[in-house]
KEGU-350117 format. One record per residue: x, z, y of N, C-alpha, C in turn. Coordinates in Angstrom, 1 decimal, padded with zeros to 4 digits. Atoms other than C-alpha are relative to their C-alpha. Example, Ala and Ser with C-alpha at 12.3 -4.5 7.8 and 13.67 -1.06 7.14 Angstrom:
000.9  000.0  -001.2  012.3  007.8  -004.5  000.9  000.0  001.2
-000.9  000.0  -001.1  013.7  007.1  -001.1  -000.8  000.8  001.1
END
This chain:
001.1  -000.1  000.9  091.9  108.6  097.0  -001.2  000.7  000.7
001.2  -000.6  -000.5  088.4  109.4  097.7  000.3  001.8  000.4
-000.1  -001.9  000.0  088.9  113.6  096.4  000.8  000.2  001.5
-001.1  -000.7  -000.8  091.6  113.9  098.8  -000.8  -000.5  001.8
000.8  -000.1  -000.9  089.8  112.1  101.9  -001.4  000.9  000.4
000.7  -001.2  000.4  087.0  114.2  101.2  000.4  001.3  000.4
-001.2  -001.8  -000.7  089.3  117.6  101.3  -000.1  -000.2  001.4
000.1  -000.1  -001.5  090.0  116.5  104.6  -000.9  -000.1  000.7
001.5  -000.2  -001.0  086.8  116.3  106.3  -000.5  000.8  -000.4
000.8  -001.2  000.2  086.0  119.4  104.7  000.4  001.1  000.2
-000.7  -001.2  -000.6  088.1  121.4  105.9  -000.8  001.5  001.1
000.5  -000.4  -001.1  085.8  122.5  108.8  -001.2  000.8  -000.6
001.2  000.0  000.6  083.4  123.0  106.7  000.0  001.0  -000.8
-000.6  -000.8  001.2  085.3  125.2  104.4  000.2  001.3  000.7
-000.2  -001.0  -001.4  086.0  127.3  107.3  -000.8  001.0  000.9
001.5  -000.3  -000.6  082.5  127.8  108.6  -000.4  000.3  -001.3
000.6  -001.1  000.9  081.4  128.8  105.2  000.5  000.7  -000.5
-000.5  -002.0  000.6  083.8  131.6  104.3  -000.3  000.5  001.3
000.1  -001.0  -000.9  082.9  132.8  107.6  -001.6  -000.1  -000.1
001.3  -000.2  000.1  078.9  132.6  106.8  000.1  000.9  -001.2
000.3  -001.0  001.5  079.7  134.5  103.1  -000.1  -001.0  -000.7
000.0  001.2  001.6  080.0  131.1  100.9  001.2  000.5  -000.6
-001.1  -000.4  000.4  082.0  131.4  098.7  -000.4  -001.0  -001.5
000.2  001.1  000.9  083.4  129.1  095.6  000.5  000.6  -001.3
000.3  -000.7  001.5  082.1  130.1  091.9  000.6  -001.1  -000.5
-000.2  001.3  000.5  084.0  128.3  089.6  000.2  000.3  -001.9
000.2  -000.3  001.5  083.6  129.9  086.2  -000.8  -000.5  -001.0
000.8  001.2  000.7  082.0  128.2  083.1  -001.3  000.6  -000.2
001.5  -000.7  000.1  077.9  129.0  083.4  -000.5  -000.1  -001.3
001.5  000.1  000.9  075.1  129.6  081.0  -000.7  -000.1  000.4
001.3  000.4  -000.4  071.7  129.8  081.2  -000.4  000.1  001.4
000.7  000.4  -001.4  069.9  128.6  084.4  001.6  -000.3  001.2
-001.1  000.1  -000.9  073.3  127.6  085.6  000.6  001.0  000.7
-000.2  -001.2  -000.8  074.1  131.0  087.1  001.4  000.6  -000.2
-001.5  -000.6  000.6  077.7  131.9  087.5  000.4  001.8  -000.4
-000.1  -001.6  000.4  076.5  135.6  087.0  -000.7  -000.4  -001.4
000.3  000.2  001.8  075.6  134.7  083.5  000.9  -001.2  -000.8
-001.5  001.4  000.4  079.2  132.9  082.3  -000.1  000.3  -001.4
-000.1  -000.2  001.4  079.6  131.9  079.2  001.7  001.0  -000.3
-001.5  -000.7  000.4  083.6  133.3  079.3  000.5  000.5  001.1
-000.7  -000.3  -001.2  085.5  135.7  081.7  001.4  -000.5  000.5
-001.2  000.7  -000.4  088.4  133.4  081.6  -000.3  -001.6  000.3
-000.3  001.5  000.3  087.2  129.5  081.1  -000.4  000.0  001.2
000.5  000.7  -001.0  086.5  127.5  084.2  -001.1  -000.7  -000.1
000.8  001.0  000.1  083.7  124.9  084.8  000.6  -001.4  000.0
-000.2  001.5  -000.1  084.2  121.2  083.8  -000.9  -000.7  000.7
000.8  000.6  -001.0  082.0  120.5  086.3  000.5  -000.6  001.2
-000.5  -000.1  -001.3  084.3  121.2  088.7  001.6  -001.8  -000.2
-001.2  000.5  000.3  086.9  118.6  087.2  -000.2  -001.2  000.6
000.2  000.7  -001.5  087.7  115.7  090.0  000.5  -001.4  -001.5
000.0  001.0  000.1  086.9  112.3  088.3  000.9  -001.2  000.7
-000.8  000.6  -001.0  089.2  110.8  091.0  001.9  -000.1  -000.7
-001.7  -000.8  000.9  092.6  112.9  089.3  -000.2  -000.7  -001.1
-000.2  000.6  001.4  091.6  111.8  086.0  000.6  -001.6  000.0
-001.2  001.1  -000.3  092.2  108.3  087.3  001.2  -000.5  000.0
-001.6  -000.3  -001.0  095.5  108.7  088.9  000.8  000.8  -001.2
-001.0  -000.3  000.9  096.8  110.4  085.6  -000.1  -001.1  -001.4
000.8  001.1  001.0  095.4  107.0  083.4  -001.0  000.8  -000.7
001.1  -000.4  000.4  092.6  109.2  081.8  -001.1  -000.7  000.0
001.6  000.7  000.4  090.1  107.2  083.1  000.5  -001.3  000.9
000.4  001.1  -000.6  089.2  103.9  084.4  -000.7  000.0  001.2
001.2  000.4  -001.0  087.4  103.1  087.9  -001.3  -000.4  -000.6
001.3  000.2  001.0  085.1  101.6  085.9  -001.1  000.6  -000.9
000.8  -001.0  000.3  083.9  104.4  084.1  -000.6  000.9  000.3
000.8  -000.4  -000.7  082.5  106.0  086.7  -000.8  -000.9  000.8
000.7  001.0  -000.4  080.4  103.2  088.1  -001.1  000.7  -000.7
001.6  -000.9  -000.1  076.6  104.4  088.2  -000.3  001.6  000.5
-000.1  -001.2  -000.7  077.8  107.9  089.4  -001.0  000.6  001.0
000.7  -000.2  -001.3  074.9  108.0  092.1  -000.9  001.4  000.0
000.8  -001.5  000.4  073.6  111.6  092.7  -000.3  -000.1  001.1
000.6  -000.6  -000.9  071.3  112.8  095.4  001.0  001.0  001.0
-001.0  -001.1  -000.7  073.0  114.5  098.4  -000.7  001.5  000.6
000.1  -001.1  -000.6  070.5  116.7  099.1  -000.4  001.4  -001.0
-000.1  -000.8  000.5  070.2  118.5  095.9  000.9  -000.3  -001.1
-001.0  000.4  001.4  072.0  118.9  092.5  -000.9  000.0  -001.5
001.1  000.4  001.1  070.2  117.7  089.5  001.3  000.4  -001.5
-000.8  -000.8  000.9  072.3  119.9  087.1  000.3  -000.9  -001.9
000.3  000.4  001.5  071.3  118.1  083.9  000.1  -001.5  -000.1
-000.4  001.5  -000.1  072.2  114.5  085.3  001.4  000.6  000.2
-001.6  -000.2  -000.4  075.3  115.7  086.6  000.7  000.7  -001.5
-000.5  -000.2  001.5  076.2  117.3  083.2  000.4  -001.4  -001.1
000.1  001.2  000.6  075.4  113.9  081.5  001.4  -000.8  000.0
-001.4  001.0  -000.4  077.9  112.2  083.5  001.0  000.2  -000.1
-001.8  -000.6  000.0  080.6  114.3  083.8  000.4  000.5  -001.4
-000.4  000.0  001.5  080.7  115.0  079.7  000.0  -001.4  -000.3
-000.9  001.1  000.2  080.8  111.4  079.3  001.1  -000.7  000.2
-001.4  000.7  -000.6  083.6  110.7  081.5  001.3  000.9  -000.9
-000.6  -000.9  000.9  085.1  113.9  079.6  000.7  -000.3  -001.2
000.1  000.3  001.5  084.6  112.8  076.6  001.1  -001.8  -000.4
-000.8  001.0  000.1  086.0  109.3  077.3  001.5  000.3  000.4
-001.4  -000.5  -000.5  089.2  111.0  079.3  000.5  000.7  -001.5
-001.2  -000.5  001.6  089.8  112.6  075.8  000.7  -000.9  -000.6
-000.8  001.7  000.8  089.8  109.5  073.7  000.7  -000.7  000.6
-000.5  000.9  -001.0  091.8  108.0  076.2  001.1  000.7  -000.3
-001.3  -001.0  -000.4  094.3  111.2  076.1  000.7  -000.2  -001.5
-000.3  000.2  001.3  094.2  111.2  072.5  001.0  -001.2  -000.9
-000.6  000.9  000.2  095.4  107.5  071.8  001.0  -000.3  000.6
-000.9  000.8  -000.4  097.9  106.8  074.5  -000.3  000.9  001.4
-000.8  -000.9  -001.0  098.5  109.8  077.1  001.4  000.1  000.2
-001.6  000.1  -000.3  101.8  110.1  078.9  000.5  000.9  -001.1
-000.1  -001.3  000.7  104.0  112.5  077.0  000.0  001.1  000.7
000.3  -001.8  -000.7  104.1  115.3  079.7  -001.2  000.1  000.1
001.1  -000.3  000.3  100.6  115.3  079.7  -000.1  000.7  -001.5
-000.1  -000.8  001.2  100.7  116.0  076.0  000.9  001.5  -000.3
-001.0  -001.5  -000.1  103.7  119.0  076.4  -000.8  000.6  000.6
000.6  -000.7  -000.8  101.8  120.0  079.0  -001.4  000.8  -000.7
001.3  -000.5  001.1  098.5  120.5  077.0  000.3  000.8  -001.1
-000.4  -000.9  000.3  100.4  121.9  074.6  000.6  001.4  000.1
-000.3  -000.8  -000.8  102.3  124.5  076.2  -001.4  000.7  000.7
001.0  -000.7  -000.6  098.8  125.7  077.9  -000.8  000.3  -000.8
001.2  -001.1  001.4  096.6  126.3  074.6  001.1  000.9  -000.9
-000.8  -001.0  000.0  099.9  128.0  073.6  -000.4  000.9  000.5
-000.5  -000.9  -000.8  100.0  130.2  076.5  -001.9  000.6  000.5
001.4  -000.8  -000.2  096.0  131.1  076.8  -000.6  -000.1  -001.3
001.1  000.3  001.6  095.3  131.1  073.0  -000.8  001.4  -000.4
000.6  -001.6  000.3  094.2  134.7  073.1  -001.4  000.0  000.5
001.8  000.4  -000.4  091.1  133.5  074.9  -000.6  -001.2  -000.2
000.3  001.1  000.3  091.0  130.1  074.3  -000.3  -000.5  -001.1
000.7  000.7  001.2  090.4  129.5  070.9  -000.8  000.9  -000.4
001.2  -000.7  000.1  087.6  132.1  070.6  -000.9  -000.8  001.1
000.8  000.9  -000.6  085.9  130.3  073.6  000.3  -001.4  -000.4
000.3  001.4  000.5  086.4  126.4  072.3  -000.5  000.4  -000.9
000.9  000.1  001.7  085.1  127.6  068.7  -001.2  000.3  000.3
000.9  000.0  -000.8  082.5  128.7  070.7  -001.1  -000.9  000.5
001.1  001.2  -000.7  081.3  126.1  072.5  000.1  -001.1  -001.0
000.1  000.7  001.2  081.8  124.1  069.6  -001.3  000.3  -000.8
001.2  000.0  000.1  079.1  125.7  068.1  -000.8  000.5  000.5
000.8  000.4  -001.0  076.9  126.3  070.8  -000.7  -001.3  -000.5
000.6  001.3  000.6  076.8  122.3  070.4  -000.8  -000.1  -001.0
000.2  000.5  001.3  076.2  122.4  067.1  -001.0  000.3  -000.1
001.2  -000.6  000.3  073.2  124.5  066.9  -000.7  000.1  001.4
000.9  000.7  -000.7  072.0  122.9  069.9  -000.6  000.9  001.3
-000.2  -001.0  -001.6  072.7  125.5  073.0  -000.4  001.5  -000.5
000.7  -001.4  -000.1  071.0  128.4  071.2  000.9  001.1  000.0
-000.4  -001.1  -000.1  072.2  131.7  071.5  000.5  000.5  -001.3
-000.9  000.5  001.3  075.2  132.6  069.2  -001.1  000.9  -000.9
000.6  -000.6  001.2  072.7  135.4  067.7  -001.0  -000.4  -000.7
001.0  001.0  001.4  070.3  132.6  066.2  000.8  -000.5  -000.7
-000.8  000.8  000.6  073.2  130.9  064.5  000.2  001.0  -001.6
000.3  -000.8  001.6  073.5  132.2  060.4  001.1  001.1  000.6
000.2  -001.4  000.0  074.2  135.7  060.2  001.5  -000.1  -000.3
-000.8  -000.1  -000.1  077.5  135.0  059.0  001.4  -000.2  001.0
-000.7  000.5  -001.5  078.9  133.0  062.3  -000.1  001.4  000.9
000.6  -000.7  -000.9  076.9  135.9  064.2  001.4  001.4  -000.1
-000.6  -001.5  000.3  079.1  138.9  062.2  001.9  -000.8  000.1
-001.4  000.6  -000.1  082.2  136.2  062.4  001.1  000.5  -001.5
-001.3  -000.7  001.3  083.2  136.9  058.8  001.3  -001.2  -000.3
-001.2  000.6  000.2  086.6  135.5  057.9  -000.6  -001.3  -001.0
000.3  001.0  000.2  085.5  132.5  055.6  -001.2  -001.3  000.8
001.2  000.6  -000.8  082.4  131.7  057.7  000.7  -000.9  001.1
-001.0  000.4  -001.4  085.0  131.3  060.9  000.8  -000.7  -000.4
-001.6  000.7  000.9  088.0  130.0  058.5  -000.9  -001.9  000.4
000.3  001.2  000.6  085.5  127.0  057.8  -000.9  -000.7  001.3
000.1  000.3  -001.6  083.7  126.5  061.6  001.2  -000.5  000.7
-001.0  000.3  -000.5  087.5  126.0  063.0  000.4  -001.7  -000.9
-000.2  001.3  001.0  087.8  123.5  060.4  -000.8  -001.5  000.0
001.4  000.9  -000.5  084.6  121.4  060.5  -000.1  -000.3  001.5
-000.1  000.2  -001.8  085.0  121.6  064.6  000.9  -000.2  000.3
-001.1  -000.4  -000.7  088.5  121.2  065.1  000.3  -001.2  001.2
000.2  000.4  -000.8  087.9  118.1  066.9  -000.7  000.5  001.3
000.8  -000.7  -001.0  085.5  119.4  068.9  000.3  001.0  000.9
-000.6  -001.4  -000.3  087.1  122.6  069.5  001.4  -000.4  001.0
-000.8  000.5  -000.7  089.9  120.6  071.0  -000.3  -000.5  001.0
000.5  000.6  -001.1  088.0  118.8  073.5  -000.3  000.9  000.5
000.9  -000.8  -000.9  086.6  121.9  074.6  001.6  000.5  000.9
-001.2  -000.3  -000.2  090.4  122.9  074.7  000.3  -000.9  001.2
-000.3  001.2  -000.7  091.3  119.7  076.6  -000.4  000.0  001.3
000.5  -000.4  -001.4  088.9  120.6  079.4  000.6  000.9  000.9
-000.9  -001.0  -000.5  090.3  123.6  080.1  001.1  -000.2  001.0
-001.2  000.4  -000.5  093.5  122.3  080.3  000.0  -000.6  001.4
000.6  000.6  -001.6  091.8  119.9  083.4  000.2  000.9  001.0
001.1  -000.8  -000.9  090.4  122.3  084.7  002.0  001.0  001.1
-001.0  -000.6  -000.7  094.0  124.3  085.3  000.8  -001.1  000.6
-001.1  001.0  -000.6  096.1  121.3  086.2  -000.4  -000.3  001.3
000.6  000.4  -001.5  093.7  120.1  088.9  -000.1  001.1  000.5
-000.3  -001.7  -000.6  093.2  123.8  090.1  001.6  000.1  000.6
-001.7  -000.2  -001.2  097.1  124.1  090.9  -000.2  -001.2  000.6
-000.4  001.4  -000.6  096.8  120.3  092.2  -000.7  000.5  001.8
001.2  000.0  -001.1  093.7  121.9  094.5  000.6  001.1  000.9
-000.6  -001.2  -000.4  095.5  125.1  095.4  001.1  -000.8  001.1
-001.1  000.8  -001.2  098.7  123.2  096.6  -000.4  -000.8  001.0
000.4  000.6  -001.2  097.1  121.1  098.6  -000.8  000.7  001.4
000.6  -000.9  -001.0  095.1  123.6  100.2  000.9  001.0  001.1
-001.0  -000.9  -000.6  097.9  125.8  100.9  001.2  -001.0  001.5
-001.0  000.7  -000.9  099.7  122.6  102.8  -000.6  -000.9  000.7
001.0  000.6  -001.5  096.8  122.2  105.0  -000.6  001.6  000.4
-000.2  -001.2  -000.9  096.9  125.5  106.1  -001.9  001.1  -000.9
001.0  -000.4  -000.1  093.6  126.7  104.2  -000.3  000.7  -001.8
-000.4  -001.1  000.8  093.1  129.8  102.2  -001.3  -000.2  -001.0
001.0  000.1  000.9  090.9  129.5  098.9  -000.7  001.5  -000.3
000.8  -001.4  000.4  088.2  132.6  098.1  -000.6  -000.1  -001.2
001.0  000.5  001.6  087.0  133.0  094.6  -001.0  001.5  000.2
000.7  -000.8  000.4  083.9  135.0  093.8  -000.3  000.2  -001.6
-000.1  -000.3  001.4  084.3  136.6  090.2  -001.1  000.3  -000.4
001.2  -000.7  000.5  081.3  137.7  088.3  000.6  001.5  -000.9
-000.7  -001.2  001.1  082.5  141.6  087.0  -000.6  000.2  -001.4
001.0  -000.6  001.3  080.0  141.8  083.6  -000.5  -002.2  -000.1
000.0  000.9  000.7  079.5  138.8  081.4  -001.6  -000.4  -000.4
001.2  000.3  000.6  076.5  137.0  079.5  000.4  000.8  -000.7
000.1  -000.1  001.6  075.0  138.5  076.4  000.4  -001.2  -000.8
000.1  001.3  000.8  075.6  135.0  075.1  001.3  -000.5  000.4
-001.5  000.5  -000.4  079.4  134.6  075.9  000.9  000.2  -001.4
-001.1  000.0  001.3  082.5  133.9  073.8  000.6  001.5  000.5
-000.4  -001.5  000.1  083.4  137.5  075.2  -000.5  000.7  -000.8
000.6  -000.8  000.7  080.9  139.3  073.5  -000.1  -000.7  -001.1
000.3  000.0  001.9  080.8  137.5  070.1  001.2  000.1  -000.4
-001.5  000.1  000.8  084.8  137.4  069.8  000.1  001.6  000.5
-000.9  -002.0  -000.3  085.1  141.7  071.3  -001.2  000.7  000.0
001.5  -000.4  000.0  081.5  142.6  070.2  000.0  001.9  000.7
-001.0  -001.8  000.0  083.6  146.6  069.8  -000.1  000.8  001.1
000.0  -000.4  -001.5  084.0  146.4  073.5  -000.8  000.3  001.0
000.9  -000.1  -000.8  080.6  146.3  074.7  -001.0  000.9  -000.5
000.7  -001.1  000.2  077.7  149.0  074.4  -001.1  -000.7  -000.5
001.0  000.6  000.5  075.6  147.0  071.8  -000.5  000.5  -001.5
000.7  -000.1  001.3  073.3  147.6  068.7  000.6  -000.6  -001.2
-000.7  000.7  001.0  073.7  146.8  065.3  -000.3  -001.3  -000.3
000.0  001.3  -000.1  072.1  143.6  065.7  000.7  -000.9  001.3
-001.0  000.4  -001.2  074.9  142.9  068.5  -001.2  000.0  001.2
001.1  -000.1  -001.3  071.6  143.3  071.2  000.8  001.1  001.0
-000.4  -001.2  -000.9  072.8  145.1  074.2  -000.7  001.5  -000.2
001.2  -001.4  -000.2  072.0  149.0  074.2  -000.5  000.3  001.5
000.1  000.2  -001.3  072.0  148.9  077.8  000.3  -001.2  001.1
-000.4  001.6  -001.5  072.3  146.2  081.0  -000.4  000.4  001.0
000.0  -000.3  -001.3  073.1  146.1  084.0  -000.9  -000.5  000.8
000.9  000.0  -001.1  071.4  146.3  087.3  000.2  000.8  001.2
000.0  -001.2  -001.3  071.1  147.7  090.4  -001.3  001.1  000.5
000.6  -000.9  -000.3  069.0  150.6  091.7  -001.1  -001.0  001.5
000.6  000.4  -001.6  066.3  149.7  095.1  001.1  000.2  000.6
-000.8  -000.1  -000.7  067.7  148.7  097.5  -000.5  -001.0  001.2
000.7  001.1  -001.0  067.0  146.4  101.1  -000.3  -001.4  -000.6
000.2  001.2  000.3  067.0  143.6  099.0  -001.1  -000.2  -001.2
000.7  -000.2  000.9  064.6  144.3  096.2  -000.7  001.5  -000.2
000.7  -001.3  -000.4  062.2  147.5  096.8  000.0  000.2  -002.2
000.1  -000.6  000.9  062.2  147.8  093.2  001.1  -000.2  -001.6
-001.2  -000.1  000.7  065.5  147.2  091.9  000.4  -001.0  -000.7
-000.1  001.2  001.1  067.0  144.4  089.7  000.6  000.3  -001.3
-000.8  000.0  001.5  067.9  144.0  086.1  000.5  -001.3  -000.6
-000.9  000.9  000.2  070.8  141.8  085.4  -000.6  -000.1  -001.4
000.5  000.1  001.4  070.5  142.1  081.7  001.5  -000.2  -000.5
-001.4  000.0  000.3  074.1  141.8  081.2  000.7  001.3  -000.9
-000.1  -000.9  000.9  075.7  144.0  078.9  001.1  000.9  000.2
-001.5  -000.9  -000.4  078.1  147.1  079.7  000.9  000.2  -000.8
-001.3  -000.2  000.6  081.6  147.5  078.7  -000.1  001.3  -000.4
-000.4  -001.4  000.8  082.4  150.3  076.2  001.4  000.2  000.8
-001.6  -000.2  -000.5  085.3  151.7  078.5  000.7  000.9  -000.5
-001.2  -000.6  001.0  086.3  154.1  076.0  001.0  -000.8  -000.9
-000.8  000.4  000.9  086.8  151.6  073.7  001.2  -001.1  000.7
-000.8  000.9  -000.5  088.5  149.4  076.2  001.9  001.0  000.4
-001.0  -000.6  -000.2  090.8  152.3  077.1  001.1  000.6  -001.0
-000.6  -000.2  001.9  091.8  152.7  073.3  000.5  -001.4  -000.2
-000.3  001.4  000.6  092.4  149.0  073.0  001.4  -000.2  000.9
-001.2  000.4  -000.5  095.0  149.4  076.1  -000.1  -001.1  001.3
END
């Protein structure tokens, strides 16, 4: 398959940029695409998810990627989004009707076993959608404070939705171990670069608001940044919002 030819001629390449300081972000972004402004400190990017694999497990058709044509010398973030949620979106309905069964055990068994973060981030991005990318603290006051009927009846109303977001996920891990093993049995070591501090606008801070050092209208009281330094004579301000580590140290 293409992915896998690919891998191999990039090996060199893979090699030469962890030794320049590349390094591969694979966390799910927000605004301006920026993997230091994730929407979750656990989900992945469905960006990242190999059109090729979905094939090769019946999810998708050759077919349905036909018109795929992107620029090689930059990335057009908002075509490439297009594409890759409609192939998404068809790999669902596809999974949905007539997936193998270990696919389905398997899907199950994995929103089992990350449901502590995963269904606060899918209900999430579910309404995200819904109210049309904005920031959860425009959404009614009730979603914002997460009262129990407000949330009871969003899980409800989205649950499709909330599943697909699930569904990605799931991609996202299977191909990851597919990407890992294969790396490991071509001799070549993967580097992740983590972001330590989250969006204001993440399913971390609207599902553990407790945990972070924010106002009564959930607004950050403080954000992060760095002090001057060779790289900016006058310092930067992330805008990211700091962890209450008392209360994290109380929570265990």
């Amino acid at each position: 398959m293409w992915v896998r030819r690919q891998w191999r001629g990039s090996i060199g390449f893979t090699r030469r940029g962890s030794a320049g300081g590349r390094r591969c972000r694979g966390v799910q972004t927000g605004y301006g695409d920026s993997p230091y402004q994730s929407l979750s400190s656990f989900a992945g990017n469905p960006l990242l998810i190999s059109p090729d694999w979905l094939i090769e497990d019946g999810l998708l058709r050759a077919s349905d990627c036909a018109g795929g044509s992107f620029s090689a010398a930059a990335v057009d973030f908002d075509a490439v989004k297009r594409f890759k949620y409609t192939l998404l979106e068809t790999a669902w309905g596809n999974f949905r009707t007539g997936a193998r069964s270990d696919l389905r055990l398997a899907f199950e068994l994995f929103t089992q076993a990350h449901a502590d973060w995963l269904d606060d981030y899918a209900l999430f991005r579910a309404l995200k959608a819904r109210y049309g990318g904005a920031s959860y603290l425009q959404w009614p006051e009730d979603l914002v404070r997460r009262t129990p009927a407000a949330f009871e009846q969003a899980r409800r109303d989205l649950a499709s939705q909330v599943e697909e977001v699930r569904f990605a996920q799931f991609l996202l891990s299977v191909q990851g171990a597919r990407l890992k093993a294969h790396a490991r049995a071509k001799g070549v070591r993967l580097i992740g670069d983590l972001p330590f501090f989250v969006s204001p606008d993440s399913s971390d801070v609207w599902a553990n608001p407790e945990l972070f050092l924010l106002d009564a209208h959930y607004r950050p009281r403080v954000v992060a940044g760095v002090p001057p330094d060779y790289f900016s004579s006058q310092g930067q301000r992330w805008g990211n919002p700091i962890y209450d580590w008392d209360a994290l140290a109380a929570r265990g």
